[in-house]
N, C-alpha and C positions, 0 to 999 in steps of 0.2 A: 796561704800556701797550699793547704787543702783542697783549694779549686782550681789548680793546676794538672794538667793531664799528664799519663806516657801512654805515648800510642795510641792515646784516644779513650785513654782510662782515667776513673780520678785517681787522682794520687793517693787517699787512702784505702782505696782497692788494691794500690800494689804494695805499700808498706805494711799493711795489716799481714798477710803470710809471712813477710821477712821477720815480721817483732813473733809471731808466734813459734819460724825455728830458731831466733834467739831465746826465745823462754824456755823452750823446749831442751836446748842444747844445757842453758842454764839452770834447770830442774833436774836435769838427768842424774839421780844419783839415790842414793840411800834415805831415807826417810827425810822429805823435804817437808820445812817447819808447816807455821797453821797462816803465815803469811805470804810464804810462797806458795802454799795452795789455792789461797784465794786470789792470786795473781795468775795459776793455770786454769782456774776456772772462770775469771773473766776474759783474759784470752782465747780459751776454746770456744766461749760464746759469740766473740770477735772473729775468728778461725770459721766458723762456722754462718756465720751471716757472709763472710767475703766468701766462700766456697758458693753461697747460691748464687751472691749477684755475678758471679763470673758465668756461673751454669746459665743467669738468666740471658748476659751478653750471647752467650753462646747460641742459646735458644730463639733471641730476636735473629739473629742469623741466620739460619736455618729454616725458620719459621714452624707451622704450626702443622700439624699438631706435632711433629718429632721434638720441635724446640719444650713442651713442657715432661716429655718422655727424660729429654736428659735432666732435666729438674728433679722428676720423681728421681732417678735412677743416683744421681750426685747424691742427695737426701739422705737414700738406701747407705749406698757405701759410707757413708757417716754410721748411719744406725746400726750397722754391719760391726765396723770397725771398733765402736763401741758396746756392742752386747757381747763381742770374739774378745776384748779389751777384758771385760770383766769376771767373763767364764775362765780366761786364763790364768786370773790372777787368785781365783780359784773362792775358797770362803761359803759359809753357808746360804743357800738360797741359789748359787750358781746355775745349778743342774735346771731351775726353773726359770731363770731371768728371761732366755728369747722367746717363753711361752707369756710372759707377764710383760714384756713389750712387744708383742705382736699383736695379743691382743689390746693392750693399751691402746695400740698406732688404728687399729680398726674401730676402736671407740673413741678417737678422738678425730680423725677423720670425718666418720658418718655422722655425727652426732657433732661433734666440737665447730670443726673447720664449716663441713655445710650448712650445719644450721645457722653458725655464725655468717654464713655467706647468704644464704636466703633472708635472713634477717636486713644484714646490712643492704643488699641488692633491694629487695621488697620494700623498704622503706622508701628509697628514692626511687624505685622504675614502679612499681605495687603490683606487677606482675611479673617476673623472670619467666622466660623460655629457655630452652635446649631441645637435643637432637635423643629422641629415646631410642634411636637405631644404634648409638654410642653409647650413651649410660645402660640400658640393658644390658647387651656382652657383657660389660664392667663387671654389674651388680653381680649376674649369676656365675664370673668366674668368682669373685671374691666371696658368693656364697659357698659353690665350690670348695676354694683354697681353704677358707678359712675352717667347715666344718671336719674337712678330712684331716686337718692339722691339727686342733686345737678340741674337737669333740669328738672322732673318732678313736684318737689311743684312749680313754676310759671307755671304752665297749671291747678292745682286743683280749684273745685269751690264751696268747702265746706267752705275753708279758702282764703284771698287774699293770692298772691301768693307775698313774698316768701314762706311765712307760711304753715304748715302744722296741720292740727285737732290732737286731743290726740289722735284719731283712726288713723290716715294716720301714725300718727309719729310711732306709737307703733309699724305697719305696715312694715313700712321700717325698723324698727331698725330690727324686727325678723327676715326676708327676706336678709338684711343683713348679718345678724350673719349668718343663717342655708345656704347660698349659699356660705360664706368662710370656715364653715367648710366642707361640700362638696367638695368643691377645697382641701381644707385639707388634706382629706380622701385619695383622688386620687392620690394628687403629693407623700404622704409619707406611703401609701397602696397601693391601688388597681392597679395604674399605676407606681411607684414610679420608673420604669427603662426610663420612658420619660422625667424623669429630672435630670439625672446623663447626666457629660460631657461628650463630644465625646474626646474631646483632653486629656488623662493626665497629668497633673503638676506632673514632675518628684519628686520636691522638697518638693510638700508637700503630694505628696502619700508615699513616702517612711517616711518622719516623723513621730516618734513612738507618740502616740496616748497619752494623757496624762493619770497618772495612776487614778485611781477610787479615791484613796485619793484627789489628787489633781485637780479630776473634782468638788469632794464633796465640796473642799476650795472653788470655783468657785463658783457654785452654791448659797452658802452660802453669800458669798462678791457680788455675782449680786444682792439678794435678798437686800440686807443692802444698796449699792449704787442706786435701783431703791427707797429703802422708802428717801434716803435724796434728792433724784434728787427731789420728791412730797413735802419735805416740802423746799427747797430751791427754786422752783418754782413759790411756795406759796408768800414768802417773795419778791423776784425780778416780779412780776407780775405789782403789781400798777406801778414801775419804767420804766418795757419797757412800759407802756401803756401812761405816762405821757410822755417821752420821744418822743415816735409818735406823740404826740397831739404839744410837742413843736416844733419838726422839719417840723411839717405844712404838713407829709407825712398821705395820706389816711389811716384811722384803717385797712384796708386787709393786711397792709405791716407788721402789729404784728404778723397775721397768717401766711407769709412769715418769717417770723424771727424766728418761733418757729419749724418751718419746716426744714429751713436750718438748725438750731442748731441741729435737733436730729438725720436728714439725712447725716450728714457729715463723719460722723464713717463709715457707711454705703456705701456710696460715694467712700468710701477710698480704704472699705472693696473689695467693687465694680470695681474698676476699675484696683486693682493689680489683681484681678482672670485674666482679659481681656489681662492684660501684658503678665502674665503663659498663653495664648491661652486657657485661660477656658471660653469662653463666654457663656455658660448654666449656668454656677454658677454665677455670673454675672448675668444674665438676674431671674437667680432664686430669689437672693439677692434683685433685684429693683423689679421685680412684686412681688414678695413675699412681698417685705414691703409696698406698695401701695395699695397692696389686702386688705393688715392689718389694711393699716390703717384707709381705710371704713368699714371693715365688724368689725371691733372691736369698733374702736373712734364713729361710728352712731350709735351703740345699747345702746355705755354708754353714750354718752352725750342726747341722747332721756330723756333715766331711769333721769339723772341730771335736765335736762331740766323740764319735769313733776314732778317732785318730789320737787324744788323750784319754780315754776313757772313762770319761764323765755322763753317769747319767742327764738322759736330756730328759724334762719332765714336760710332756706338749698338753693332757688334759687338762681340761677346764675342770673347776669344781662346781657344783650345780648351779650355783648362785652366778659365776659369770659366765655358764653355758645361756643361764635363762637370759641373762640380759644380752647376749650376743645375738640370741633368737628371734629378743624381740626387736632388734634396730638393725638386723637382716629384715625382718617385716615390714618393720615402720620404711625405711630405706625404700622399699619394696613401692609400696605403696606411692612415696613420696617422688619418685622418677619415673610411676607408669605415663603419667602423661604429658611429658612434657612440658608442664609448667607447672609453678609452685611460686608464692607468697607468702609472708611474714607467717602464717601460720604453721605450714610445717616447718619452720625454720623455729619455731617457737616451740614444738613438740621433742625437735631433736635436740634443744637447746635441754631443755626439761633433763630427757636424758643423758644426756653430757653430764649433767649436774649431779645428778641420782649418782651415776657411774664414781664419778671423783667421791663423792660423800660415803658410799658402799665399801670404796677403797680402802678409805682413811678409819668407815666405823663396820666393821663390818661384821 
C-alpha cells in the first residue's frame, strides 16, 4: 500500500503529516501521560524526517544550488520552532537554550556532519573536491556570525556578560539577519555558479524533475508538517527538559538534543551527496544550514526574548569558546584548498567526539 503514490508522492510522505495532526489534536491537553509522550516523540521524529523529504522534492525542482537553501531554511524553522517552543514554556536553563543550540548546530555541522562526509566520500572517491570560491564566503560569514553572537556578549560592559542590553541584542539579531541574507543573495544570485558541483551525480542529474503539481503537494504537506513539528514541540518540551534534570546530565545537553534531532535529515541528506562525489552540495547543505541557523534562530529568539522578558544568555563559557575556536581553525584550514580526504574528515570526527564527551563530563 505504501508504494502507491498521490500526485507523484509516496503515500507515506502524505499520511505521515495527517497522523502527526491527529496526535497533535489528540495530545492537546493538560499533562499528557508517559505513553502518550512517547507516541509525540516518535511522531515529531516522523514530522520531521516528512518535512525534509518534501523540502528535498521541493529542492530537485528548483534545482541547485536554491534547492539545498530551502533544506537549510525548512531545517531552521524546525530548530526555530523548537528552541521559541521551549523558551516559552519557560523553566530553568531557558534564558540559555538558543545559545546551547546554536552552538551545538555549529559543532555538529563542522565537525559531526563534514567530517562524517569527508570520511564517508574519502573512502570511496580518496579524494573529494569542491569550489573554495563558495565554501570560503560560508566559512568567514559563519566565523562572523558565530563570534559576534556567541563570544562577544562575555566581553560587553553595558550588561554582565553573558548578557546582552535590549540595544546589543537587537544589534546582533539585525546584523545577523542582513549578513545571511547577503550570503543569500550571492550563493543563489550574484555568484550562484560558486556553488554548483564540480563532480556530476549521474543518478540524480538525469532524474526527471518532479511535476509542478506534485512540487505544489510538497509545498503544501511541508507547510502542514512544519505547523505540527511547532505544536508537538510544544507538548514534548517540559518532558525532554525534566528528563535532563533526572539523568543529572548538564541543561546544554537539551540544546544538544534538539540539534541532533532536526540535523539528522540533513546529515543523511549530507553525506549520500559525498557518496555520489558531490562534495559542494554537501558542504552547501552543512554551511548552509549552520548559516541558518544563526542568522535566522538569533533575530527570533532576540524578538522572543524582549518581547517576554526573558533573559537571553548568548556567551560561551571558556571551555566552549575554546573549542569553537579551534574548529573555526581546523574548518579553516580544512576547505582552504579545495580538496580533502579521510584525513581531515578524521580530525573533525575527533572533534565532534571531544565536543559530545566535554558535554556529558565536563
Amino acid at each position: 500500500m505504501l508504494n502507491k503514490t498521490w500526485f507523484g508522492l509516496p503515500l507515506w510522505s502524505v499520511l505521515a503529516p495527517l497522523v502527526a495532526c491527529a496526535t497533535l489534536v489528540l495530545a492537546w491537553g493538560p499533562a499528557p501521560s508517559a505513553l502518550l509522550i512517547a507516541l509525540v516523540a516518535a511522531v515529531l521524529i516522523a514530522a520531521v524526517l516528512v518535512a525534509v523529504h518534501h523540502a528535498e522534492v521541493i529542492a530537485h525542482r528548483i534545482g541547485e544550488p536554491l534547492g539545498t537553501l530551502v533544506l537549510a531554511v525548512a531545517v531552521t524553522v524546525i530548530e526555530v520552532a523548537l528552541i521559541v517552543s521551549m523558551m516559552l514554556s519557560g523553566g530553568e536553563g531557558a534564558g540559555a537554550l538558543a545559545r546551547d543550540t546554536v552552538f551545538a548546530a555549529v559543532m555538529i555541522v563542522c565537525n559531526g556532519v563534514i567530517g562524517l562526509c569527508l570520511v564517508a566520500g574519502g573512502m570511496r572517491h580518496r579524494v573529494l573536491t569542491f569550489r573554495i570560491d563558495g565554501t570560503g564566503p560560508a566559512l568567514s560569514v559563519l566565523a562572523a556570525l558565530s563570534t559576534l553572537t556567541l563570544i562577544v556578549p562575555d566581553y560587553t560592559l553595558t550588561t554582565p556578560g553573558p548578557l546582552l542590553s535590549t540595544a546589543q541584542l537587537l544589534f546582533v539579531g539585525v546584523v545577523s539577519l542582513a549578513l545571511y541574507a547577503v550570503f543569500v543573495f550571492v550563493q543563489t544570485v550574484r555568484h550562484r555558479d560558486y556553488f554548483l558541483p564540480i563532480e556530476p551525480d549521474a543518478e540524480h542529474d538525469h532524474a526527471p524533475p518532479p511535476t509542478t503539481v506534485t512540487a505544489v503537494a510538497s509545498t503544501v504537506l511541508l507547510f502542514i508538517s512544519l505547523i505540527t513539528v511547532v505544536g508537538l514541540a510544544k507538548l514534548l518540551a517540559p518532558a525532554i527538559q525534566s528528563g535532563v534534570e533526572s539523568a543529572g546530565a548538564p541543561l546544554a545537553v537539551v540544546g544538544i538534543a534538539i540539534a541532533l534531532l532536526v540535523l539528522l535529515p540533513e546529515t543523511w541528506a549530507a553525506v549520500r551527496a559525498a557518496v555520489c562525489n558531490r562534495m559542494q552540495t554537501s558542504l552547501n547543505l552543512a554551511l548552509g544550514s549552520v548559516l541558518a541557523t544563526i542568522g535566522l534562530t538569533i533575530p527570533t529568539v532576540a524578538v522572543v526574548s524582549i518581547a517576554i522578558g526573558l533573559p537571553l544568555e548568548l556567551g560561551l563559557a571558556p571551555k566552549e569558546a575554546v573549542m569553537l575556536a579551534l574548529t573555526l581553525f581546523i574548518s579553516a584550514i580544512t576547505l582552504a584548498t579545495g580538496r580533502a580526504t579521510i584525513m581531515q574528515g578524521a580530525v573533525h570526527l575527533v572533534l565532534f567526539a571531544a565536543f559530545l564527551f566535554l558535554a556529558i563530563v565536563p
